[in-house]
C-alpha positions, -999 to 999 in steps of 0.1 A, spaced: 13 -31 -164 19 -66 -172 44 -66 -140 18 -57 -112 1 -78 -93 -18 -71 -60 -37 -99 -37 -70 -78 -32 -86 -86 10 -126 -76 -8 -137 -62 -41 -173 -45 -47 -185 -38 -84 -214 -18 -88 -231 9 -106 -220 34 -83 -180 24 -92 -156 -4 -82 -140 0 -53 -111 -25 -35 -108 -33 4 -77 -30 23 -81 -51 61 -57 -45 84 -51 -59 123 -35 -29 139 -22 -26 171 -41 -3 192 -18 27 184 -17 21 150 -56 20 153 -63 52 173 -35 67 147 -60 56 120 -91 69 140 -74 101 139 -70 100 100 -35 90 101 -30 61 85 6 45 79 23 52 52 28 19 37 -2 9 43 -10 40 22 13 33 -3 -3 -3 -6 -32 8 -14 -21 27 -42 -6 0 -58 -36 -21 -54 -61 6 -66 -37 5 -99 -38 -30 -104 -77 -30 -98 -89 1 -117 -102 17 -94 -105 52 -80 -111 39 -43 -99 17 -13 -120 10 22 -94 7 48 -109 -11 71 -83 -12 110 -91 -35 130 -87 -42 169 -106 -66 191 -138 -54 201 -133 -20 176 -129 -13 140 -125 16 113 -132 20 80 -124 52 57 -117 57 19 -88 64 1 -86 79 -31 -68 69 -57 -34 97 -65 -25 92 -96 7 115 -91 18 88 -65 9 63 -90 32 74 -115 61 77 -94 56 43 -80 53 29 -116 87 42 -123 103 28 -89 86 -5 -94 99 -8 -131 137 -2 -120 132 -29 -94 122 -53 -114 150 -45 -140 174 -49 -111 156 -81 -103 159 -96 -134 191 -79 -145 208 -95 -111 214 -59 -98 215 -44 -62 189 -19 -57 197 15 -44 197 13 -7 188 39 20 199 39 52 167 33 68 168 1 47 192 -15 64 209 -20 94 247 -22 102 266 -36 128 295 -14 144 329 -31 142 343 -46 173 
């Protein structure tokens, strides 16, 4: 996909397979959420975009906090994948086509009338 593009934090190619690191500076609850193999969603969601872009199957996801880090691997979900290939294309046709996106509530924020 001409469209995507992803700025890649490390990239190891090897006989054993290509794989793409993800570096992130949590704060500590973040981090002992990731610990605990739960790691934020877009953060997730990231890294299934950049897995795309890079061909490859896997991400290290590396958390980091002063004096502690993480690593683990996520896999590539090419379900996911093809859902957010879809979303992606009607955002940039909005983009280009000078459309407003769909918004969600959680998007935005509104202030109450005085």
């Amino acid at each position: 996909h001409k469209f995507m593009m992803a700025s890649l934090d490390g990239i190891c190619r090897s006989e054993l397979g290509n794989r793409i690191l993800e570096i992130k500076c949590n704060g500590r609850s973040t981090h002992i959420n990731c610990t605990n193999g739960n790691i934020p969603c877009h953060h997730w969601c990231q890294m299934q975009h950049q897995m795309e872009c890079a061909n490859v199957n896997e991400c290290w996801y590396l958390s980091y906090v002063p004096h502690d880090e993480y690593v683990t691997v996520v896999k590539r979900d090419e379900d996911f994948i093809k859902r957010l290939i879809k979303e992606e294309e009607q955002f940039l046709y909005c983009v280009e086509n000078f459309v407003s996106p769909l918004q969600f509530q959680r998007e935005y924020i509104t202030q109450d009338a005085e």
